[in-house]
N, C-alpha and C positions, 0 to 999 in steps of 0.2 A: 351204351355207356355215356353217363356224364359228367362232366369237368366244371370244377371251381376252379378258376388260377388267379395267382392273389400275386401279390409283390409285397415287398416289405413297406409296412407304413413311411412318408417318409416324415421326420420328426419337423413340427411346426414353431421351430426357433430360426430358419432361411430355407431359401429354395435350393435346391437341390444343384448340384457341378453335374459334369459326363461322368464322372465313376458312378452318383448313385443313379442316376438316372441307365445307365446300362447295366448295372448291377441288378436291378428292382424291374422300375417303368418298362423301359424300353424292351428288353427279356421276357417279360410277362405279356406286353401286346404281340409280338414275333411268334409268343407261342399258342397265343388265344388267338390269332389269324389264321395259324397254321391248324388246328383243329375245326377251326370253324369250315376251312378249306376240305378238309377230310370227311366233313358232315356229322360231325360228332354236337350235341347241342352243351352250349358253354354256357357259363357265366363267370367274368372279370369282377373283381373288387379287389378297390382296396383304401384308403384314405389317407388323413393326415392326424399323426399322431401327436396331440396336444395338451396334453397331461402332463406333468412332473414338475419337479423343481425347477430344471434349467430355465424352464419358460417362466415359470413362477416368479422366479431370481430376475429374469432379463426383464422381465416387467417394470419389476421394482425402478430398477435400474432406469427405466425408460418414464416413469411417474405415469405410467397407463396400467389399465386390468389386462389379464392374460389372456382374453378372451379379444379384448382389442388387439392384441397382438398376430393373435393366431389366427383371425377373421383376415386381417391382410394375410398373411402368409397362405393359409388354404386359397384366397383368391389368384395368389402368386402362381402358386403349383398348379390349378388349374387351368391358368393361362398356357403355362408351360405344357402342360399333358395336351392342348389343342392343337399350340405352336409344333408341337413334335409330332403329331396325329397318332397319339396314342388313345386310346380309346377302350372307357372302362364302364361296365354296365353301373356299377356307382362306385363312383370315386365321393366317400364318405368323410367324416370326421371322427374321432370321439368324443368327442362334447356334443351328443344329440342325445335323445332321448331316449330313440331304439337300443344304443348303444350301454347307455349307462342304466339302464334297466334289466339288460340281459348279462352285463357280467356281475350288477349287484345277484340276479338270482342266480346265477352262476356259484359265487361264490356263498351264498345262504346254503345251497343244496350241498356243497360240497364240505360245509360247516356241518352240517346235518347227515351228513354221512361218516361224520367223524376224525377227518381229514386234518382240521385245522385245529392248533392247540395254541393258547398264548403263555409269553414268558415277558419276564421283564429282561431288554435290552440294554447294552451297554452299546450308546452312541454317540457318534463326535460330534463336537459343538463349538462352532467356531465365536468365543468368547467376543471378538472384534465385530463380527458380523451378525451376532447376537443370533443364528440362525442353528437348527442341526441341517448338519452337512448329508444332504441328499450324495449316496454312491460315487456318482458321475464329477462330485463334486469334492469326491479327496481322491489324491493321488501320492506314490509313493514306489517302496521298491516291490517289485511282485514277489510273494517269498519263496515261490516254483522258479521262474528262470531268471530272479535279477535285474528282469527291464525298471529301469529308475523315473520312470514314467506310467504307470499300472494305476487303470482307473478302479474304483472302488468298487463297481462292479465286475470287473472281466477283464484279464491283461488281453492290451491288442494284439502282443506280440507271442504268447504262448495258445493262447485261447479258451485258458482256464477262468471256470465263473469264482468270485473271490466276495468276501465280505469286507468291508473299509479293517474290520479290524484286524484282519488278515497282513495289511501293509505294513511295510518297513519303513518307517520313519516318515508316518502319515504329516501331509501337509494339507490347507485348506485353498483350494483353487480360485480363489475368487479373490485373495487378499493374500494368501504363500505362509498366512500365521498356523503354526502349531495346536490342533481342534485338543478339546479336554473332553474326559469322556462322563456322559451320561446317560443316568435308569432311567429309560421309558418301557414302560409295558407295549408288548407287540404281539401281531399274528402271524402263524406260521404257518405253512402249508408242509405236510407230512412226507417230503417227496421219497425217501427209503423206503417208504411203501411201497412205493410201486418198481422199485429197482428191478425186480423178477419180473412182472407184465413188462414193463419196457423193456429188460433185455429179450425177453420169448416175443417179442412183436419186432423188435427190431432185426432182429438175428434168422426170421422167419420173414420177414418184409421181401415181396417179390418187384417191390416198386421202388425203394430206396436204394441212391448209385451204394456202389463198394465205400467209396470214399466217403460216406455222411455214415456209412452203417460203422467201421471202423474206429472212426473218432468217439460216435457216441458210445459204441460198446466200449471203449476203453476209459471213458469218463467214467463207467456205469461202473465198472470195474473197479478202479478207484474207488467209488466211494462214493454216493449220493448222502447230501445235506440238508436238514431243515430247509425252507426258504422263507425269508420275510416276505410277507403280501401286502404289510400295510408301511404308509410312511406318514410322518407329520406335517406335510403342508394342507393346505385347503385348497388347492385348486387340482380339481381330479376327480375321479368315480369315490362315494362317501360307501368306507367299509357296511358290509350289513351286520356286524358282529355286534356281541353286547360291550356294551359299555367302549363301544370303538367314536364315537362321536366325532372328537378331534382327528380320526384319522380317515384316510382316502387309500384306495387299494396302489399298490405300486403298478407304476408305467408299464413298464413289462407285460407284466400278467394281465393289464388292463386292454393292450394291444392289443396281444396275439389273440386274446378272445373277439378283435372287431373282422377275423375272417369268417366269424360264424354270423355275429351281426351285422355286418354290411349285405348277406345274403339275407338275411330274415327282412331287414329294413329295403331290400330293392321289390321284394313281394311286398311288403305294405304297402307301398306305393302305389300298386299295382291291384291292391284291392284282394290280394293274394295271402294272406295274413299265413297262413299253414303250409301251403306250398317248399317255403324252406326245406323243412322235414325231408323231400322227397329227394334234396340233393344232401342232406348233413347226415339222414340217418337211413339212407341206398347204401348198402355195400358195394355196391356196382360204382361207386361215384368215385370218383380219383379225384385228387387235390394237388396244386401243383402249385410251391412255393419258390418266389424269385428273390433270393437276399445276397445278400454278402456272407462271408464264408465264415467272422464273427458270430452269426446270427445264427448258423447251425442248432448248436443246443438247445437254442429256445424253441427250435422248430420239431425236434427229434428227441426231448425228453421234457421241457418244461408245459408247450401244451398239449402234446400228447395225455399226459397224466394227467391235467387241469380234465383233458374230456374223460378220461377214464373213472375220475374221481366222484362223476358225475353218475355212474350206474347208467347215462344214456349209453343208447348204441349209434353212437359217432362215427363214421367210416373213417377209418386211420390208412387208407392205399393212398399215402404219402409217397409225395416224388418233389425231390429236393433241389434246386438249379444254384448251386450257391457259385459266385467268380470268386479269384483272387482278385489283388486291388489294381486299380486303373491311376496311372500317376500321369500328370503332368509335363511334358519336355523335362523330364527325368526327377522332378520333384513331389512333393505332396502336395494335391490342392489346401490353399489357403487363399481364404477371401480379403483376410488383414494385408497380407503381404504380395496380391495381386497375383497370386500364380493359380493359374487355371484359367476355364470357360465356364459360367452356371447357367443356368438353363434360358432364367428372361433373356441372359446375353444371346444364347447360341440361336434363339428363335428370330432377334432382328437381322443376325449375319448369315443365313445361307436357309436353303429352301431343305425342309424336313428331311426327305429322304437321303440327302447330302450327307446328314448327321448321323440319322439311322445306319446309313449303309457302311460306314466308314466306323462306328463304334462296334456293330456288329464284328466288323472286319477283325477288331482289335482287341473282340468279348476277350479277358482275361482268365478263360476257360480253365488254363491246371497253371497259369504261373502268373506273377504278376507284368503288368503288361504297361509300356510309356506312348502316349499320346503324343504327339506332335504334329503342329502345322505341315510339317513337310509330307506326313504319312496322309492327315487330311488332304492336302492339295492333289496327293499320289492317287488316294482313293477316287478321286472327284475327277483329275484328268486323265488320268490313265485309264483306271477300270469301268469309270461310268460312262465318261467321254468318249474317252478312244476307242475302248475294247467295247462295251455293250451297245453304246447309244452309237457307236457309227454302223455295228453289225446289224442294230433295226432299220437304221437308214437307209443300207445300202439294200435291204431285202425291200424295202416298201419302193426305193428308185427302181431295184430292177424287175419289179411286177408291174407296177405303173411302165414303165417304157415298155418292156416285151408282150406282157398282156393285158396290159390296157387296165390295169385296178383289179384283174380276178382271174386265180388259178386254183382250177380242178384237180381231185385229187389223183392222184397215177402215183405209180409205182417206181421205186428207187431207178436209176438208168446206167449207172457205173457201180462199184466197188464201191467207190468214196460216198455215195451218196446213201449208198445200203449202210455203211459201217457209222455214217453221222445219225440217220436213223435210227439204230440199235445204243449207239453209245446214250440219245438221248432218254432211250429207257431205262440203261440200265446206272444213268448220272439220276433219273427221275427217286428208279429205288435206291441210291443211295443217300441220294438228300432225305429224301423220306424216313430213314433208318436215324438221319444224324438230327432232325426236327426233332423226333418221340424221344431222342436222346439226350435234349435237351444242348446240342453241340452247334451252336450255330453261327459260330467261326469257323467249324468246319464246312456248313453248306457253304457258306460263299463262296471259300474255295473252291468245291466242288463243282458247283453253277457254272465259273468261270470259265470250269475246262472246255465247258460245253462249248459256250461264247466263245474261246480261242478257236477250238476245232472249228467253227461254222465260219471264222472270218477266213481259217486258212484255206476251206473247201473251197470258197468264192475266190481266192487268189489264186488255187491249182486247178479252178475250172473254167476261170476265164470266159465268162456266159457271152462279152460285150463283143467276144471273138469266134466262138462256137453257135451264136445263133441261125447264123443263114444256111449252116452246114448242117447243125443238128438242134432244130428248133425242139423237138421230143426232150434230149438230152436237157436242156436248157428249163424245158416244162419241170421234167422230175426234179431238177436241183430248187425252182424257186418254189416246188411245194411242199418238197422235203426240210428247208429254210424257214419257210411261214411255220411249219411245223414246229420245229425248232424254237425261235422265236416265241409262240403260243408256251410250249413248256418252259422255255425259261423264265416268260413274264409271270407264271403260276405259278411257279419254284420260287421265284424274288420278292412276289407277292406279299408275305408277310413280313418281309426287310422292309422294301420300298416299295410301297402298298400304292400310291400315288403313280409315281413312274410303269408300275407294271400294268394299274390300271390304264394310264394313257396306249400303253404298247398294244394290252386287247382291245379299246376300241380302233386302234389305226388296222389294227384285224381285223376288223366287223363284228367282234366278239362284244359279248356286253359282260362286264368285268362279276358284275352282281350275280349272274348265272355262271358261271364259270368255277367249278371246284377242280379238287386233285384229280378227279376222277379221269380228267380232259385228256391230261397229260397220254393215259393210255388208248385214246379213243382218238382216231383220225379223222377229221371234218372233211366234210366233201369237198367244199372251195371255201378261197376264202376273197373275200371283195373288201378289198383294204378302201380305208378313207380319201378321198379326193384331196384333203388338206391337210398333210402331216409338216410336221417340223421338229427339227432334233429335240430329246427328249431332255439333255442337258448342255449345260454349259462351263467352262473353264472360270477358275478358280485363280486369283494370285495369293498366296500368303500373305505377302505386303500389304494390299489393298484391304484383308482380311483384320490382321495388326494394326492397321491406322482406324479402320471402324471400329476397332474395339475400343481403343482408347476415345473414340468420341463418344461412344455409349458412356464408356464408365464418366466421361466428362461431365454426362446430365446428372450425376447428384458428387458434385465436387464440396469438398471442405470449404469452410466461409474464409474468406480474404478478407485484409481490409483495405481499406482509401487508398494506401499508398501503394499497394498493392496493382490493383486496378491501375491507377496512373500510370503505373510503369509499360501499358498495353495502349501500343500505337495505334487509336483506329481511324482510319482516313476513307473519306470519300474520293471513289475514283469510277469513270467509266469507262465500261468495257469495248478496247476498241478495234479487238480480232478472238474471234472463237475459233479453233478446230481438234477434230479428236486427235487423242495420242496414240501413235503407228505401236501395234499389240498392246492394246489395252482396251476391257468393255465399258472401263469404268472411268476414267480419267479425259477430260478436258484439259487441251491448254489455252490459256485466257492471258490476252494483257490485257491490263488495264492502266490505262492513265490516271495518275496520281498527282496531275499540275506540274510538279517539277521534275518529274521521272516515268518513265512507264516501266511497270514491273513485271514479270512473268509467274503467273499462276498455275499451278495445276490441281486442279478441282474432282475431285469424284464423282461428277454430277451425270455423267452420259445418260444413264436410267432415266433421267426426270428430264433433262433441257435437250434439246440439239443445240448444235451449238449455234447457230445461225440466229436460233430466237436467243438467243445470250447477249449479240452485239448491241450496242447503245443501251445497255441498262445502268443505270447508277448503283452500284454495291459501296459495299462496306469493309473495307480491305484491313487485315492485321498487318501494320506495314512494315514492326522492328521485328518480323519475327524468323529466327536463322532459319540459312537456306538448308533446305533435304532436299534429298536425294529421289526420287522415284522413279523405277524401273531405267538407273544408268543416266537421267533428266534433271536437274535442280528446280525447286519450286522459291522462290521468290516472297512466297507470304500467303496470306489465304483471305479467301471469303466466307463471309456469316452467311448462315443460312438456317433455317429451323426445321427440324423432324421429328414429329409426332411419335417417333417408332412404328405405325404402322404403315409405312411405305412412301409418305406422303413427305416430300423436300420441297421447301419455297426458297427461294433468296431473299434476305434482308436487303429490299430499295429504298431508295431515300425518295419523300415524298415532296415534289418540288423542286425548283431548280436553283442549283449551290454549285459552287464552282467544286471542281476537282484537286482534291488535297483537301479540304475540309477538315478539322479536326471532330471527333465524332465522341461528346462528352457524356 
């Protein structure tokens, strides 16, 4: 059997927060690891979708091409997908050539099948902006549930697809004026047609949850609609219809067709030009879509029929992973109004699988689900600290001391050690079950119980006490533990790919040959590494909150003259360093400022000792109020420069100046 797993495009107007990124990215590598673990042969895609108005419009706005635009943003996202270790056979675009050639013939064939009919439109136009208003770009009251915010294509809050002129007292989003309506001729795509095959494909679907079959069948039900394909901006896929010149196929339809092209264009690459075929048009081949729970329809009736229309044989063993939403410390992300984490952010403050394991934890599976620093810090010292990363510790210290780096395999020796054994198979098939299920808020759970059991065995068997009495006893628990360990680092594997790799090689295992298969297969010994060290570290919120705001500090709004002035900077040197008691990150510094010495505390521990800190000349902000850190008052700060990728200097002064200097 083989697998496509895609994730939903993400749209190339900004990078992505933690809701899409666990909604799509994130969800889609979790579950292209976990098959590849299973031995199944995969292929990942998926891109950045760069098409439509919005970008068209922000363009403008910015006096650049859309293309300029979206070439940063695609490099953005891609940084992002590395910084997170998500990993995609290609992570595409659609503005390439593979792309805009295959759903221009896409949609010729499906013209030519009959599908497509044109009418003349009646569209808004927003008089002030001299512009017709792209879908996304009116909003109003939805005329199904009343939401008084309902965008022109899709209320967010019902989940019905909507035509702008559907809305109740349409407004133009970009300036709030009143659009006027205007005849343009348009294309349509004939989707009533296929109401009967999508509902007998849907309703017969042995791969689609309950939940995606339910909603669609009851849209379908309802009542399927013509749909516009074409709109009138210029930057987009150019329709292949007659007399379509002025227009471009809509975003939408232009997308979902790049799950077919991003596979055809990873075999060109490759020299493979046909190859595609053998995974789009296998029956055998499942598909496995990561979206938001919006995006349903377009997955389970919009391109469904796009391939149907096509008289190819497309394999439709659709499997749907849609979340509810991921909010913020109880809000909606919003990038204007500073609430949230986006992705460039989350890659400078904390190491990948931190974030991974911790959004997993939080995937908003059947309800919508609130993110917070406290639940991060929870996830991070608790569960990976405490609970997992001390349980590998404490099994690699008590093989190294008792046998010396390497234990044979033998046979359970109590009760406790038989029943942790068995649980770990039967916690192996039930993560297994909750993977293919696409629930993987629930393995973590699941994992964990393991992880508790194994640290409580080691508390109720007391190895550091029972060795000299029953050195055998002691044998079977630290093999039955490595054991242990070995399954749970496969089982995590596809969360926190990184950390579970380190755990197999402090096993002697080599992570790359290592599938699910292990889990059920007992190694004879195992000869842990001579150099291990805990596999994480503790986390402060605090310390987490103050880096952010100096991220977001590197692209701050322009001040002026007076502005600046009002910023005390003084030269002073530093004339006692030492760390601050519970803290990995914090320095405390005086420094001498000629007429005062003041007290700093600095986040610097990663990069200085403090010892190489004394007698440097820095650059002190000196009026600046005191805070607070972990119960401490800091006095004022120092300048210092970071690159974001890991690299901090201090701002020295070059030369010798007396202390208190004013710094112009």
């Amino acid at each position: 059997m083989k697998w496509i797993v895609t994730s939903a495009w993400p749209y190339a107007h900004g990078t992505p927060h933690l809701g899409n990124i666990v909604s799509s990215l994130l969800s889609a590598d979790v579950f292209n690891r976990y098959l590849k673990l299973k031995g199944y042969e995969t292929i990942m895609v998926s891109g950045s979708d760069e098409h439509g108005s919005p970008i068209e419009i922000k363009a403008i706005k910015q006096g650049i091409e859309p293309k300029e635009l979206t070439d940063k943003v695609h490099q953005q996202i891609k940084e992002i997908l590395e910084g997170f270790n998500i990993e995609f056979d290609n992570y595409t675009r659609t503005h390439n050539p593979t792309h805009i050639k295959y759903v221009r013939d896409v949609f010729r064939k499906i013209y030519e099948n009959g599908y497509i009919f044109s009418k003349v439109d009646k569209l808004l136009y927003c008089p002030d902006d001299r512009i017709y208003l792209p879908d996304r770009f009116v909003i109003g009251e939805c005329p199904h549930c009343g939401y008084d915010s309902a965008r022109g294509d899709q209320c967010e809050n019902c989940g019905k697809l909507l035509d702008p002129l559907d809305l109740v007292n349409p407004k133009c989003s970009v300036c709030g004026a009143t659009p006027t309506v205007k005849e343009v001729k348009h294309y349509y795509f004939d989707l009533p047609k296929f109401s009967d095959k999508l509902y007998k494909w849907i309703e017969e679907s042995e791969t689609l949850s309950e939940n995606s079959k339910n909603f669609s069948l009851q849209m379908i039900k309802q009542g399927l609609k013509p749909r516009s394909v074409t709109r009138n901006n210029k930057w987009g896929v150019p329709a292949p219809f007659p007399e379509a010149e002025d227009l471009t196929i809509y975003v939408w339809f232009d997308a979902v067709l790049g799950y077919v092209s991003a596979v055809i264009e990873y075999f060109e690459r490759q020299g493979k030009g046909d190859k595609w075929r053998e995974y789009w048009f296998d029956g055998d081949t499942h598909v496995a879509f990561f979206i938001g729970k919006d995006n349903i329809p377009f997955h389970t009736i919009i391109f469904p029929s796009l391939l149907m229309a096509t008289h190819d044989n497309y394999t439709l063993n659709f499997h749907i992973g849609a979340t509810e939403w991921l909010t913020f410390e109880g809000q909606k992300f919003s990038k204007t109004k500073g609430i949230g984490i986006w992705g460039d952010e989350a890659i400078k403050l904390l190491p990948a699988d931190y974030w991974r394991y911790t959004l997993i934890y939080l995937r908003p599976e059947t309800r919508d689900t609130d993110f917070t620093l406290s639940t991060l810090e929870y996830c991070v010292n608790k569960e990976l600290n405490d609970d997992l990363g001390n349980l590998i510790h404490r099994i690699l210290s008590l093989i190294k001391r008792y046998l010396k780096g390497r234990v044979e395999k033998t046979g359970p020796k109590t009760e406790k050690q038989k029943e942790l054994y068995h649980m770990g198979v039967e916690i192996a098939d039930k993560a297994d079950k909750e993977y293919m299920d696409m629930r993987f808020q629930r393995v973590v759970y699941t994992v964990m119980e393991l992880v508790r059991e194994a640290n409580a065995i080691i508390n109720h068997e007391k190895p550091w006490e029972t060795w000299k009495e029953d050195p055998e006893m002691v044998k079977g628990l630290l093999y039955i533990l490595a054991e242990t360990a070995k399954r749970i680092a496969i089982m995590l594997y596809p969360i926190i790919p990184e950390s579970s790799a380190r755990i197999l090689e402090y096993l002697g295992l080599n992570p790359g040959e290592t599938g699910w298969r292990d889990i059920y297969v007992p190694r004879e010994e195992y000869v842990i590494a001579k150099n291990f060290k805990p596999i994480f570290q503790k986390i402060n919120k605090e310390e987490i909150t103050n880096r952010l705001k100096e991220i977001r500090g590197e692209s701050m709004e322009e001040i002026d003259i007076e502005t600046f002035m009002k910023i005390d900077l003084r030269v002073g040197t530093i004339i006692k360093a030492e760390r601050k008691e519970r803290s990995k990150n914090l320095i405390r510094l005086y420094i001498d400022l000629g007429d005062r010495t003041v007290k700093v505390l600095a986040g610097l521990a990663k990069f200085y000792k403090p010892e190489d800190m004394v007698g440097k000349k820095v650059v002190v902000v000196a009026n600046l109020k005191k805070k607070k850190f972990m119960g401490e008052y800091s006095e004022g700060m120092i300048l210092a420069a970071d690159d974001g990728k890991g690299n901090v200097k201090l701002l020295t002064v070059d030369g010798d100046i007396e202390n208190g200097s004013r710094v112009r």
